[in-house]
C-alpha positions in Angstrom: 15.6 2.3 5.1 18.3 4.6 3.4 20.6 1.3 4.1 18.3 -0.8 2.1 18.2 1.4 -0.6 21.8 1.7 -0.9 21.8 -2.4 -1.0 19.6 -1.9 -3.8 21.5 0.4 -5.6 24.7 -1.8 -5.0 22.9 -4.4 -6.7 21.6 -2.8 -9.3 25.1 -2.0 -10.3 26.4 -5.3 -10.0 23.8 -6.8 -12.0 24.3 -4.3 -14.4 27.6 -4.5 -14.2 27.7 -8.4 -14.5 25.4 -8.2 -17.2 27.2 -6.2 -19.4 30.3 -9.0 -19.2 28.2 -11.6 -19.2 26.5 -10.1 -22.4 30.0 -9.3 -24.1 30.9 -11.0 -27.3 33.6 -13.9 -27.4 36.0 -13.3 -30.6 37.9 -15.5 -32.2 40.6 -14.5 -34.7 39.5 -16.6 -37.6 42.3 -15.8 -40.2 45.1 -16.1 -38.3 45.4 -12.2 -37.1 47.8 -11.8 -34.5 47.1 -10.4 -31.0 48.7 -6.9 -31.7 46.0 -6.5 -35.0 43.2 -8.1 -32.8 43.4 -5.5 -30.4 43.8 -2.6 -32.7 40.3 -4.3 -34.6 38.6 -4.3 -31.1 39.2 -0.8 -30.2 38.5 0.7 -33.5 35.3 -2.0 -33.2 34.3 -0.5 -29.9 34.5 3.1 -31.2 32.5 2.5 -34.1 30.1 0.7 -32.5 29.8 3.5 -29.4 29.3 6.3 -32.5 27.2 4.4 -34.3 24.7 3.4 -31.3 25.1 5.9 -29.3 25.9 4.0 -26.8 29.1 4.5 -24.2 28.9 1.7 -22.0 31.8 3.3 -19.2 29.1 6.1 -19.2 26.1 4.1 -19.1 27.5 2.2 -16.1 28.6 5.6 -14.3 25.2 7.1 -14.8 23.3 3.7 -13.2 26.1 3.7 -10.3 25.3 7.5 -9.8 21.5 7.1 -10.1 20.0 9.1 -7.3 18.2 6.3 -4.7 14.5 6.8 -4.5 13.3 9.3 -2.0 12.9 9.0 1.7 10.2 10.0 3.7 10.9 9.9 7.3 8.2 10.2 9.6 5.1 9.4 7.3 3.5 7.0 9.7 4.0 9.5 13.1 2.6 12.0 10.5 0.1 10.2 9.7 -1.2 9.1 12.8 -0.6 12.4 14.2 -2.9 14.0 11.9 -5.6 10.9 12.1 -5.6 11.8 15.5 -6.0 15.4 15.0 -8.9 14.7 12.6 -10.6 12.0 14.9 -10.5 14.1 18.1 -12.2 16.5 16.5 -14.7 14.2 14.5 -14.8 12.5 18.4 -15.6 15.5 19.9 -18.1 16.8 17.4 -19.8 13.3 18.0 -20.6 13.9 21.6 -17.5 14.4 23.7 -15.4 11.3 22.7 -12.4 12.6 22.2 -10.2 10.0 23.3 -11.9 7.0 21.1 -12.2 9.7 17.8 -8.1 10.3 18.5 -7.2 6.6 18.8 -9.4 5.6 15.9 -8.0 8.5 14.1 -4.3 7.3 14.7 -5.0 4.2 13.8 -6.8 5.1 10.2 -4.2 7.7 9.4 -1.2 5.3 10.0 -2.9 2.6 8.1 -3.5 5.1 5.1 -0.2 6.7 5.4 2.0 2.7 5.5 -0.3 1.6 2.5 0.7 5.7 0.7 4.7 4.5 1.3 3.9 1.0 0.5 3.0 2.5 -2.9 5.5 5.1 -3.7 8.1 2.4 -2.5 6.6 0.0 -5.2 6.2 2.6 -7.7 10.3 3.6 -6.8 11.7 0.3 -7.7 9.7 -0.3 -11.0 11.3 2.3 -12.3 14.5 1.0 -11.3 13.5 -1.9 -12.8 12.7 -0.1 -16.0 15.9 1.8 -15.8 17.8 -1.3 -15.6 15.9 -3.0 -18.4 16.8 0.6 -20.8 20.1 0.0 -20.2 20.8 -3.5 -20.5 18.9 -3.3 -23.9 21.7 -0.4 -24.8 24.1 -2.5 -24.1 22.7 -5.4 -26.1 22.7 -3.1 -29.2 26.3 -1.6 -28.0 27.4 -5.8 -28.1 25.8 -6.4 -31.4 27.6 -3.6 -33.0 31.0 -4.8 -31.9 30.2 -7.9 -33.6 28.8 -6.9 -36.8 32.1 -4.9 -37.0 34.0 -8.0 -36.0 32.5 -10.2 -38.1 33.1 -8.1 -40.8 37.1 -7.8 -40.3 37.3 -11.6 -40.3 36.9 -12.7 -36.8 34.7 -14.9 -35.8 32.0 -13.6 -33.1 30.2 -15.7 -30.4 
């Protein structure tokens, strides 16, 4: 399990990662500006556009790579058949001696109840990956749009 959410956090990254290159504006230099001004334009581009977004995308990146993975809960169906059978022995033996069948059906209910209790939280875990990776792709979006506006604006034309 902690493998697989590793996986997921790998991918996570890489999409994100892939994302944010993918979504990175093409610029041309439309008046002739030479290579040296270009890259002086870009960086001052990029700071302006991180202080006027808000937006670092280095940082933004770290922070999804160093998202904590969703938490584990070893166990939950021994627990939870464990304590169905706890509960059903007793309900069995209440019931006129049948402790045996009240512990098995126990087991069995608290297992099912417990799987469909991790089922959940596991489903609960990755939509808000899912919204966590949506939050930061839009960031980046506006981080993008900002570079080009600022582009744009020194002559270069922005794709």
């Amino acid at each position: 399990m902690l493998r697989t959410v590793r996986l997921l956090g790998g991918v996570l990254v890489s999409s994100l990662s892939l994302a944010a290159f993918g979504a990175q504006p093409i610029i041309y230099p439309a008046r002739g500006q030479s290579a040296e001004r270009q890259q002086i334009d870009t960086q001052e581009c990029h700071t302006w556009a991180q202080r006027t977004t808000g937006v670092d995308p280095v940082a933004l990146a770290e922070q999804m790579a160093n998202a904590p993975p969703p938490g584990q809960q070893r166990g939950g169906l021994l627990r939870g058949a464990g304590g169905g059978a706890l509960f059903g022995t007793m309900i069995g033996g209440v019931a006129g001696g049948h402790w045996g069948e009240g512990a098995g059906i126990g087991a069995l209910v608290g297992s099912m109840g417990m799987g469909m209790r991790m089922r959940r939280e596991r489903q609960q875990a990755a939509m808000q990956q899912e919204g966590m990776q949506q939050q930061a792709t839009g960031q980046l979006a506006t981080y993008n749009r900002a570079v080009a506006a600022c582009m744009t604006g020194r002559g270069y034309t922005v794709e």
